[in-house]
C-alpha positions as MATLAB code, in Angstrom:
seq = 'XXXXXXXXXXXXXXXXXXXXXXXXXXXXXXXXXXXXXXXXXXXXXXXXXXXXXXXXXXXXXXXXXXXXXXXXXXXXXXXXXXXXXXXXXXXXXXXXXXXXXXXXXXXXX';
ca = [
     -18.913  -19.257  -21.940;
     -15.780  -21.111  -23.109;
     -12.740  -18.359  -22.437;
     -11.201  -19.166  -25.928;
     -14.448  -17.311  -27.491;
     -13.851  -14.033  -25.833;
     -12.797  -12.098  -28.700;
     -10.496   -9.921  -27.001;
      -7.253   -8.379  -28.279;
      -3.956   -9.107  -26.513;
      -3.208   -7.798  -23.893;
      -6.069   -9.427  -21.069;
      -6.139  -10.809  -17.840;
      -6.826  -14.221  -16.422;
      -7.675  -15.127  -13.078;
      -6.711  -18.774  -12.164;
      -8.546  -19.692   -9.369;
      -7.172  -23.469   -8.070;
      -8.888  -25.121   -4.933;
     -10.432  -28.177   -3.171;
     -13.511  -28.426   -2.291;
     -14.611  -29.510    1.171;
     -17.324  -32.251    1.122;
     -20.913  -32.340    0.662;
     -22.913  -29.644   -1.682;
     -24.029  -27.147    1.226;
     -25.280  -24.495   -0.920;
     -22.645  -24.505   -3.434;
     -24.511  -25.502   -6.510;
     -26.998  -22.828   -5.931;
     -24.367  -19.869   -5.348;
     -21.739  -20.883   -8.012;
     -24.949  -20.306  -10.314;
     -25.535  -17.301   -9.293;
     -22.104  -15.905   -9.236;
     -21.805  -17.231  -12.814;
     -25.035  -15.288  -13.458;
     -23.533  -12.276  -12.287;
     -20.317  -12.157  -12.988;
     -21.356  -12.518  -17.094;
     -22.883   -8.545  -16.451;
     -19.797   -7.537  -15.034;
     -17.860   -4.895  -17.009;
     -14.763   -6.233  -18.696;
     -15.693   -9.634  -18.004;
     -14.173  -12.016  -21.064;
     -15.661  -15.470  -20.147;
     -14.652  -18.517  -17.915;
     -13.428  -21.687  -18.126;
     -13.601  -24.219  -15.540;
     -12.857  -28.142  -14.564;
     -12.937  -30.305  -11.605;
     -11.785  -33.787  -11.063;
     -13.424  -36.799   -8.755;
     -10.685  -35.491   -6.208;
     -12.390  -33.042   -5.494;
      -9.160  -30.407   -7.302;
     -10.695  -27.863   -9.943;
      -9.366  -24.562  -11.844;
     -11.421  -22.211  -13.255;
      -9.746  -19.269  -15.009;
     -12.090  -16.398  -15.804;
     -10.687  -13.870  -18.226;
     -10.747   -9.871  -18.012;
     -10.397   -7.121  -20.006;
      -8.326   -5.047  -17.690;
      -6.871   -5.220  -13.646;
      -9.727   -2.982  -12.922;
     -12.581   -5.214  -13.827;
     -10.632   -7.943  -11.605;
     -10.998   -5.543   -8.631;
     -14.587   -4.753   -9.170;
     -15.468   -8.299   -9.155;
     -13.342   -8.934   -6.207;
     -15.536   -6.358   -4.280;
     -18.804   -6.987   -5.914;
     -20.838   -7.419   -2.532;
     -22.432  -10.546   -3.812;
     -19.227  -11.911   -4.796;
     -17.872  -10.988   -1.208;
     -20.716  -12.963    0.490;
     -19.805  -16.493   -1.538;
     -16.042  -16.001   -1.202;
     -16.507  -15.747    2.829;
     -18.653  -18.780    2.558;
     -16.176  -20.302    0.460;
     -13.371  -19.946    3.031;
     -16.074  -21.242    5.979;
     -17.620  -23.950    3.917;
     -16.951  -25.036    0.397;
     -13.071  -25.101   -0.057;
     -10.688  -26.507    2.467;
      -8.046  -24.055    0.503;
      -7.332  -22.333   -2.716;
      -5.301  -20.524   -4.606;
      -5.467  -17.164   -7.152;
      -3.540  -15.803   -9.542;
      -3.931  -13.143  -11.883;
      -1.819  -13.236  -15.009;
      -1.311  -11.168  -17.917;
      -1.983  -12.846  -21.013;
       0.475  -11.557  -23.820;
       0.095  -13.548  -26.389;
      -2.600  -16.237  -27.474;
      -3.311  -19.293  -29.784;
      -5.559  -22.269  -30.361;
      -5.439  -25.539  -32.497;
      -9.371  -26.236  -33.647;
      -8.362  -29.738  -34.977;
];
């Protein structure tokens, strides 16, 4: 789901999530598919974009219809369990930030 496509009216949320991963798969693949499973039943969940480079350095910026949503998928208990594997495996650190998006536009050359 490509976060441009969301179809929401201004004003929505974004959650920029920058990291680096750690080395080696060790269950990653398998979670971040099920998180992405999840997360697209979440209410006021908008859709996600994401990128990673040979580094190892990715973003992925999931958009939300309101601060609420954020906080429910913050405390989703599934979501819980991969973010504490995250900080013992996956990442060696990362970053989030949760912006207000005012205003939004596109060129579809």
């Amino acid at each position: 789901m490509n976060g441009n496509d969301h179809g929401a009216a201004e004003p929505y949320y974004a959650v920029i999530f920058t990291s680096r991963r750690s080395s080696g798969d060790n269950g990653y693949s398998e979670m971040d598919q099920k998180m992405d499973e999840l997360v697209a039943h979440q209410p006021g969940f908008l859709g996600v974009e994401s990128a990673r480079n040979d580094s190892g350095f990715g973003i992925t910026i999931s958009y939300w219809s309101s601060l609420e949503a954020i906080r429910h998928w913050k405390n989703n208990e599934m979501h819980k369990i991969a973010q504490e594997q995250g900080k013992q495996v996956w990442y060696d650190n990362y970053t989030v930030r949760i912006c207000k998006v005012e205003r939004e536009y596109s060129f579809n050359g």
